[in-house]
C-alpha positions as CSV (number, residue, x, y, z in Angstrom):
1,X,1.2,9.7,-0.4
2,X,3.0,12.2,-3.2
3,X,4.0,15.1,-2.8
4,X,1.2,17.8,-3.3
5,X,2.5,18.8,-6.4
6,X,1.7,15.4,-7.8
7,X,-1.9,14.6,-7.3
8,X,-2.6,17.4,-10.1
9,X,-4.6,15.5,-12.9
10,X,-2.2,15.6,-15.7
11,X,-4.2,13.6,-18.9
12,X,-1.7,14.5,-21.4
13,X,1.0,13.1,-19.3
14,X,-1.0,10.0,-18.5
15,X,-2.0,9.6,-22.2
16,X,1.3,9.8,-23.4
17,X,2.5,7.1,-20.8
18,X,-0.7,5.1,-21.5
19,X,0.6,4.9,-25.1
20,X,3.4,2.4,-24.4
21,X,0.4,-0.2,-23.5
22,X,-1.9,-1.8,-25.9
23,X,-5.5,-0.1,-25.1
24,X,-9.1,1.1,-26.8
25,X,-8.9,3.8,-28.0
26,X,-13.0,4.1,-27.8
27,X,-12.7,3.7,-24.0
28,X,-10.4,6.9,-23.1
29,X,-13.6,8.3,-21.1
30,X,-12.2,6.0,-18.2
31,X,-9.4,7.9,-17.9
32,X,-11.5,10.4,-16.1
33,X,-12.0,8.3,-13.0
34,X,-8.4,8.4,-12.3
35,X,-6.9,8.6,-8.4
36,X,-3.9,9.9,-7.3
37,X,-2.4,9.3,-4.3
38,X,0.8,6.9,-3.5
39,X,0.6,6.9,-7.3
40,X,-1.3,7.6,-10.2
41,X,-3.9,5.4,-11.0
42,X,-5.7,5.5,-14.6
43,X,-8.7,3.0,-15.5
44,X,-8.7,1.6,-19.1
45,X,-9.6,-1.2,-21.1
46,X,-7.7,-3.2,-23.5
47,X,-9.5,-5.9,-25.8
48,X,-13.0,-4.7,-23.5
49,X,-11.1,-6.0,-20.5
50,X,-10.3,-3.2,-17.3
51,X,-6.6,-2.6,-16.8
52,X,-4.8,-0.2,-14.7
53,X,-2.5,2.0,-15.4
54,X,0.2,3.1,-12.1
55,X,3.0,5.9,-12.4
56,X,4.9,8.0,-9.9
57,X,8.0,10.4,-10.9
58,X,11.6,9.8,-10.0
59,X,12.4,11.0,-6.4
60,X,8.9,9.7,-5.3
61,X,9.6,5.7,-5.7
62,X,12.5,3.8,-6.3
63,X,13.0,1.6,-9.6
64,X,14.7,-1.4,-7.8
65,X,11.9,-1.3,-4.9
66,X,8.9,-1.4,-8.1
67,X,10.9,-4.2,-9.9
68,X,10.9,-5.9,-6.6
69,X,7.0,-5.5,-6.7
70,X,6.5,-7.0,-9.9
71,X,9.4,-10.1,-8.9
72,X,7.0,-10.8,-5.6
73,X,3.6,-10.5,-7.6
74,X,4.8,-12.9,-10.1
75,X,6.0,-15.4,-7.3
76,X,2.7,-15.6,-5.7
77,X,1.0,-15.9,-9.1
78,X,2.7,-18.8,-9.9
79,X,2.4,-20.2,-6.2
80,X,-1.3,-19.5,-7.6
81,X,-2.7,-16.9,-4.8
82,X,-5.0,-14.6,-6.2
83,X,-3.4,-11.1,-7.0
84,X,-3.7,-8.6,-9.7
85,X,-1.5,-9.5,-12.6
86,X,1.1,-7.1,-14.2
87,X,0.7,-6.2,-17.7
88,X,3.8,-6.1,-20.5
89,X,4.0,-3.1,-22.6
90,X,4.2,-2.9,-26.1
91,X,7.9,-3.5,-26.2
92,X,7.6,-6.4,-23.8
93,X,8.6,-4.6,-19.8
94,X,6.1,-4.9,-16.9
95,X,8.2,-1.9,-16.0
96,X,8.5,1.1,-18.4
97,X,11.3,4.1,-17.3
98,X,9.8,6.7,-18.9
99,X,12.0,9.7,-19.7
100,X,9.9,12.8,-20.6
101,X,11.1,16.9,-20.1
102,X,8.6,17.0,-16.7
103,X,11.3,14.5,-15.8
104,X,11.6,10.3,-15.1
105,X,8.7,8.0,-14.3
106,X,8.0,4.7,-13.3
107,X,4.8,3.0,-14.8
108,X,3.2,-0.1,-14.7
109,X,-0.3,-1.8,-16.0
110,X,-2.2,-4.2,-14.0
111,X,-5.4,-6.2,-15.4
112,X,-8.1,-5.4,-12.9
113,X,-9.1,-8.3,-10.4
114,X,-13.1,-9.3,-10.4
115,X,-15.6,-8.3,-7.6
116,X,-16.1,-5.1,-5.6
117,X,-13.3,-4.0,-2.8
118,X,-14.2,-5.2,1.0
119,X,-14.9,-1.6,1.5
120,X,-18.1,-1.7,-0.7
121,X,-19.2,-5.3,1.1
122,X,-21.2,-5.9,4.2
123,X,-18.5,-7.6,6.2
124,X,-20.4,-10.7,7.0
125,X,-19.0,-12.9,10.0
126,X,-18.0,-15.5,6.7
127,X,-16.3,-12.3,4.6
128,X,-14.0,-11.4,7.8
129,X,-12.9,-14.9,8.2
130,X,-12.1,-14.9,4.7
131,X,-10.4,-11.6,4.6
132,X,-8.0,-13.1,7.7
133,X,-7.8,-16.4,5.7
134,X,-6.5,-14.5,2.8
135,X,-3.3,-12.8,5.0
136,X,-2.9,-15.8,6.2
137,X,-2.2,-17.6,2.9
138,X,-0.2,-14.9,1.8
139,X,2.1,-14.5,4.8
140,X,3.0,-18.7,4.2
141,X,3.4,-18.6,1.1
142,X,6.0,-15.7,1.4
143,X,7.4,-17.4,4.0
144,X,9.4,-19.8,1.1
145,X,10.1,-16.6,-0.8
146,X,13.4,-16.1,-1.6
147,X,14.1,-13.0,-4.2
148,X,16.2,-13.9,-7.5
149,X,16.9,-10.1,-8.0
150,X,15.0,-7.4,-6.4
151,X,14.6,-7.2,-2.2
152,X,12.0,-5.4,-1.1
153,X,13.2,-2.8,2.0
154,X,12.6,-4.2,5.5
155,X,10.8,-2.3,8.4
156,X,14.5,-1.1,9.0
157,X,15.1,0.9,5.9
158,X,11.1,2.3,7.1
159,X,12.7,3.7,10.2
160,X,15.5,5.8,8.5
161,X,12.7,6.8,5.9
162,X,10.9,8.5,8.8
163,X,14.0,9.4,10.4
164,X,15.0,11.1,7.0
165,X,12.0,12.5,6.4
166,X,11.4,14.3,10.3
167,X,14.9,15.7,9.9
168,X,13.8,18.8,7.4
169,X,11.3,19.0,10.4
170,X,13.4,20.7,13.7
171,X,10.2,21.6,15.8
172,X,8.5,18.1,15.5
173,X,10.4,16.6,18.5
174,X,7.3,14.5,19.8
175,X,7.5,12.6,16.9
176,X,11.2,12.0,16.5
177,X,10.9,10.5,20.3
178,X,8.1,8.5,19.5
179,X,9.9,7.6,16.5
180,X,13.2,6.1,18.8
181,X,10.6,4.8,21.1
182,X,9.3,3.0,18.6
183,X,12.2,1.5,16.9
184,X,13.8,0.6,20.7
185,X,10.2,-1.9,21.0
186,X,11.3,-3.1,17.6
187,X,14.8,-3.7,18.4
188,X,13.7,-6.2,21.4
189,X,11.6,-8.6,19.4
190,X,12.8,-11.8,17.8
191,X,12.6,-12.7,13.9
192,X,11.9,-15.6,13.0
193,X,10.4,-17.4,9.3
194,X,7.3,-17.8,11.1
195,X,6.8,-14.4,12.6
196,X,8.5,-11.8,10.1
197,X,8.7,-11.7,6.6
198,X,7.8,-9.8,3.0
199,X,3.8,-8.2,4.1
200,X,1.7,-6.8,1.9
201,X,1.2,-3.8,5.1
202,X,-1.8,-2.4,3.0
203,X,-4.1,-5.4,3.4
204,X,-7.0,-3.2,4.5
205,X,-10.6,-3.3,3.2
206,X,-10.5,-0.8,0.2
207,X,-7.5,-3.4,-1.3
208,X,-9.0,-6.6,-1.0
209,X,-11.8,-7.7,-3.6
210,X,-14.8,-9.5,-3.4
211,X,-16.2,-11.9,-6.3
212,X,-19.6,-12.9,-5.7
213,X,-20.0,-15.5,-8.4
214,X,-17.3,-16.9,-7.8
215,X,-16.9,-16.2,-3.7
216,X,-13.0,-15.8,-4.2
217,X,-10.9,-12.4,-2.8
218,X,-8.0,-11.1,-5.0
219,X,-5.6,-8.5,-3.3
220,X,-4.3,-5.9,-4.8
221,X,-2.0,-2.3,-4.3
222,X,1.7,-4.3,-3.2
223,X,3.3,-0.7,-3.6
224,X,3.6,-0.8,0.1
225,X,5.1,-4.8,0.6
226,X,7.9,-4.5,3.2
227,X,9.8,-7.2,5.2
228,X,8.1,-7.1,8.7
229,X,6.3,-8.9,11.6
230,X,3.5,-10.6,10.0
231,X,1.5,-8.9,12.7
232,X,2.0,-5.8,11.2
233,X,-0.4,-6.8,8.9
234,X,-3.1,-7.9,10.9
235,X,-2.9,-4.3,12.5
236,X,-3.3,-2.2,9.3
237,X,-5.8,-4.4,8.1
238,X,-7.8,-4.3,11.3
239,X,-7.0,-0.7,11.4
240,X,-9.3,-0.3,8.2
241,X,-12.6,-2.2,9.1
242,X,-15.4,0.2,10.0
243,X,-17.9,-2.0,11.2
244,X,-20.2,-1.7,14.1
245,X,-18.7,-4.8,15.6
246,X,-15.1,-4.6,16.3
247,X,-14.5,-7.4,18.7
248,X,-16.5,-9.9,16.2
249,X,-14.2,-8.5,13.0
250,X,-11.2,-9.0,15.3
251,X,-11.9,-12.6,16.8
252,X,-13.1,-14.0,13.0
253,X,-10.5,-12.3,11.3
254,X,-7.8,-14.3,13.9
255,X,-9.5,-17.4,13.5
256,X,-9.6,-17.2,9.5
257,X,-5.9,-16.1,9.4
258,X,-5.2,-18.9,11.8
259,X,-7.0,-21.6,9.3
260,X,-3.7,-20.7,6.9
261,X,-1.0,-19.9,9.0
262,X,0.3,-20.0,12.5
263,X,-0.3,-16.9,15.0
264,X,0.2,-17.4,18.5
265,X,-1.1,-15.2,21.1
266,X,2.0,-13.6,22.1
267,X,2.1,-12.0,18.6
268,X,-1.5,-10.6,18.6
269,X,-0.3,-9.0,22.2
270,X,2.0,-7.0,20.2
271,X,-0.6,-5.0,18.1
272,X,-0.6,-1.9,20.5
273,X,3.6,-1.6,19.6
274,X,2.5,-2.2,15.8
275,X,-0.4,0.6,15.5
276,X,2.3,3.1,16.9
277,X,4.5,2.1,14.1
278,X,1.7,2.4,11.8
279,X,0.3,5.9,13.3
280,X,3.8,7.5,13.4
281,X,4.7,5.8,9.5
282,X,1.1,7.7,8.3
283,X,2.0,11.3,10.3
284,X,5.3,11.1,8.8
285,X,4.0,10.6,4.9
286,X,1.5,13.3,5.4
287,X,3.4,15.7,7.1
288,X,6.0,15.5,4.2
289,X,3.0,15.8,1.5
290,X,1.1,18.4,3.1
291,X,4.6,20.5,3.4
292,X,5.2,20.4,-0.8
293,X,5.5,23.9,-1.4
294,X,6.8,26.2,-3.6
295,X,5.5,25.2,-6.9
296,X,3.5,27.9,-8.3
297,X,-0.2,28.8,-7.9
298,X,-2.2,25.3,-6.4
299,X,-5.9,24.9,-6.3
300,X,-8.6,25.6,-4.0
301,X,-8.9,21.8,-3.3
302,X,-5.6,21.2,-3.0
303,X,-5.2,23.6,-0.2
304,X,-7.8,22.2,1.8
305,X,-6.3,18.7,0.7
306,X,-3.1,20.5,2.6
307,X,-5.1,21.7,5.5
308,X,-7.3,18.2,6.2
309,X,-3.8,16.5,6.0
310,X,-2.0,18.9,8.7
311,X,-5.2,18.6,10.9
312,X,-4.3,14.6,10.5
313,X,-1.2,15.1,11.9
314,X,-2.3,17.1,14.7
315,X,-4.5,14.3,15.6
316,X,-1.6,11.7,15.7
317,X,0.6,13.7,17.1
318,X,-1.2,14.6,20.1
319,X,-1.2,10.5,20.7
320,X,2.4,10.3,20.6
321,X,3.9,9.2,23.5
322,X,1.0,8.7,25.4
323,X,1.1,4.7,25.1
């Protein structure tokens, strides 16, 4: 997530950065559905066709990490796995570095992919296989991935992140033990191509789409690709389904996954170490946003944004070291 002071809906900034990409002019009304979050996200349409528009300031991403991104989107393009497909500017980048007097920032476009997010589905026994299928396609095909310019960080450079990040942070000592506990469990297991490698980590219901006519899933939202276990992803995504049937969800999801790649048992019994990782990764992000200060007056909602996201922590926290 941004930094408070970043989710603030700013439409002449996001017109002026829209205006490096080809778009309707008679369809600027979609602009107010934007979302803000890890990034700004703007809806628009170009030639009657939805696109996206993504951009995040300087400080907040890194321009090698986005360009890695794009590098791994267009792999698994052509490798023909179905993912949303960067868009060129007017002057030909799928990255614009915009340099404006609020400061530096990254965009991108993205066409949008067809169907309705997992989220908005009811997660038929068929759908879950599907959505496990759908990992397990993308984790061997990045198996053979090998970057021509770009790396994406690995679950190492994640640990000094958080490490980083708790250090502004003197009184949070649960979590900077839970954070060593963590990466000591880390430290003792093996890597191997068929175990670890470039995850999407954000494979979770609201990010995978549904097509209907066509009974095909698209993925979308790599912001968050990292080299990890594999099995990282099967615990974020798991993490996100809010069905009434977890044990079904679990058990199709496996076998789908299993259809498309390999995933042996002894991996899956490492999901308790990997939902640690993920609960101390999403304290640490909202601990840092929800502590933006400083920056002038902020709105009512924003302030209860602040107040929702420390109450967030306070649930995690309490969890720490009690595994």
């Amino acid at each position: 997530m941004l930094k408070l002071r970043y989710l603030v809906d700013d439409r002449e900034l996001a017109q002026n950065i829209l205006s490096r990409w080809e778009h309707d002019q008679d369809h600027l009304s979609l602009l107010d559905h934007y979302r803000i979050s890890a990034n700004a996200v703007y809806p628009y349409k170009n030639k009657g066709i939805l696109h996206f528009l993504r951009f995040a300031p300087h400080g907040e991403k890194e321009e090698g990490q986005i360009r890695a991104e794009l590098e791994f989107l267009r792999y698994l393009r052509v490798s023909e796995y179905p993912c949303l497909i960067p868009v060129e500017s007017r002057l030909g980048n799928a990255l614009e570095v915009v340099e404006l007097p609020q400061g530096r920032y990254y965009a991108t476009a993205f066409v949008g992919v067809p169907g309705k997010s997992l989220a908005r589905q009811n997660l038929t026994p068929e759908l879950l296989y599907h959505w496990g299928q759908a990992m397990g396609r993308l984790h061997r095909i990045s198996t053979d991935y090998k970057p021509a310019m770009y790396t994406r960080h690995s679950h190492v450079a994640r640990l000094r992140y958080m490490a980083d990040v708790l250090s502004a942070f003197p009184d949070e000592h649960l979590a900077r033990k839970e954070l060593a506990t963590v990466a000591d469990l880390l430290g003792t297991l093996p890597q191997t191509p068929a175990t670890y490698g470039l995850i999407h980590y954000d494979f979770e219901t609201d990010n995978v789409y549904y097509d209907p006519l066509t009974a095909a899933l698209s993925v979308i939202d790599f912001d968050d690709a990292v080299y990890h276990w594999f099995t990282m992803d099967v615990a974020t995504a798991l993490a996100s389904y809010e069905g009434d049937d977890s044990a079904l969800a679990y058990e199709r999801f496996v076998v789908g996954y299993r259809a498309e790649h390999q995933l042996e048992d002894q991996q899956l019994a490492l999901l308790p170490i990997f939902r640690r990782y993920q609960d101390l990764y999403l304290f640490v992000r909202a601990l840092r946003s929800a502590s933006d200060k400083g920056f002038g007056e902020e709105p009512s909602w924003m302030t209860d944004l602040r107040s929702r996201l420390y109450v967030a922590c306070e649930q995690r926290r309490v969890r720490f070291g009690l595994r």
